[in-house]
C-alpha positions in Angstrom: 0.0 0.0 0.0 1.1 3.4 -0.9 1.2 6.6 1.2 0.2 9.8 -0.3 3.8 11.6 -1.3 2.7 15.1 0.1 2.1 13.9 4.2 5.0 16.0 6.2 6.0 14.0 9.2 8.0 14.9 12.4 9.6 11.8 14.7 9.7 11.5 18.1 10.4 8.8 20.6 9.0 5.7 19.4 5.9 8.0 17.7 5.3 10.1 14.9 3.2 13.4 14.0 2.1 13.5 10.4 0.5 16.4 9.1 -2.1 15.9 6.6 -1.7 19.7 4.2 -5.0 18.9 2.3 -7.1 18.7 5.6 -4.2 21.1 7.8 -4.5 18.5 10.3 -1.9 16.7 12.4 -2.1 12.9 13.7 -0.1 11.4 16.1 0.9 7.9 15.9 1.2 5.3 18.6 4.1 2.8 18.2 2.3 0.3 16.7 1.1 2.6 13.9 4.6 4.2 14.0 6.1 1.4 12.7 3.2 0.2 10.1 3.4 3.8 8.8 6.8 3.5 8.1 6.8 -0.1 6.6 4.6 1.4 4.1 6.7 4.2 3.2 9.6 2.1 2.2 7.2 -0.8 0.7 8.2 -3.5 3.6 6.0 -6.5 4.0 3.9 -5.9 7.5 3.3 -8.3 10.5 0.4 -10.3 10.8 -1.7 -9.8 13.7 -4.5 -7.2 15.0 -2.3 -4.7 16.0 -1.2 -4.1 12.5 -4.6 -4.5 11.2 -5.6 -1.7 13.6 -2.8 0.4 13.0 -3.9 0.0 8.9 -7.5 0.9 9.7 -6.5 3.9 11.3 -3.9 5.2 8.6 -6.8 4.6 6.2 -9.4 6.6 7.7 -6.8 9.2 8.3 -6.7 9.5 4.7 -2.9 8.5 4.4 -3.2 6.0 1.8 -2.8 7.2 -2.2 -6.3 7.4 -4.0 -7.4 3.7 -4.7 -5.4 2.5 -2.3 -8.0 2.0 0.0 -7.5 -1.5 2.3 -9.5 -4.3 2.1 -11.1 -5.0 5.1 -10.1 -8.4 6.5 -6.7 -9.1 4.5 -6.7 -12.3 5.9 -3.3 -11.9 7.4 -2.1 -11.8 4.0 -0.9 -8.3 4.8 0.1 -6.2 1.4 1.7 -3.1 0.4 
């Protein structure tokens, strides 16, 4: 799955702040999504488990993913990017 290219992001401990300039909102990201967000910024494959599939639920109804790059509920732990 693809991140939208225009999401500014600031790290801190562990977390991350991504700012969203088409809705001039910022999110913070727990760990878990932290590291998920990350993984799909460099296209690495994602753990299996809920709190990955959590963390991708989130990212998508933050709007981070690239238009038509919406996720398929219930990946079946067949995690993609």
């Amino acid at each position: 799955m693809q991140l939208r290219e225009n999401l500014i992001t600031a790290e801190l401990p562990e977390e991350l702040i991504v700012y969203d300039p088409d809705s001039g909102k910022a999110h913070h990201l727990n760990p878990v999504a932290t590291e998920v967000f990350k993984r799909c910024q460099v296209g690495l494959p994602l753990d299996e488990g809920q709190p990955t599939e959590l963390a991708l639920e989130l990212i998508e109804q933050k709007g981070f993913f690239k238009q038509g790059q919406a996720l398929a509920v219930g990946l079946s732990h067949g995690l993609r990017n």
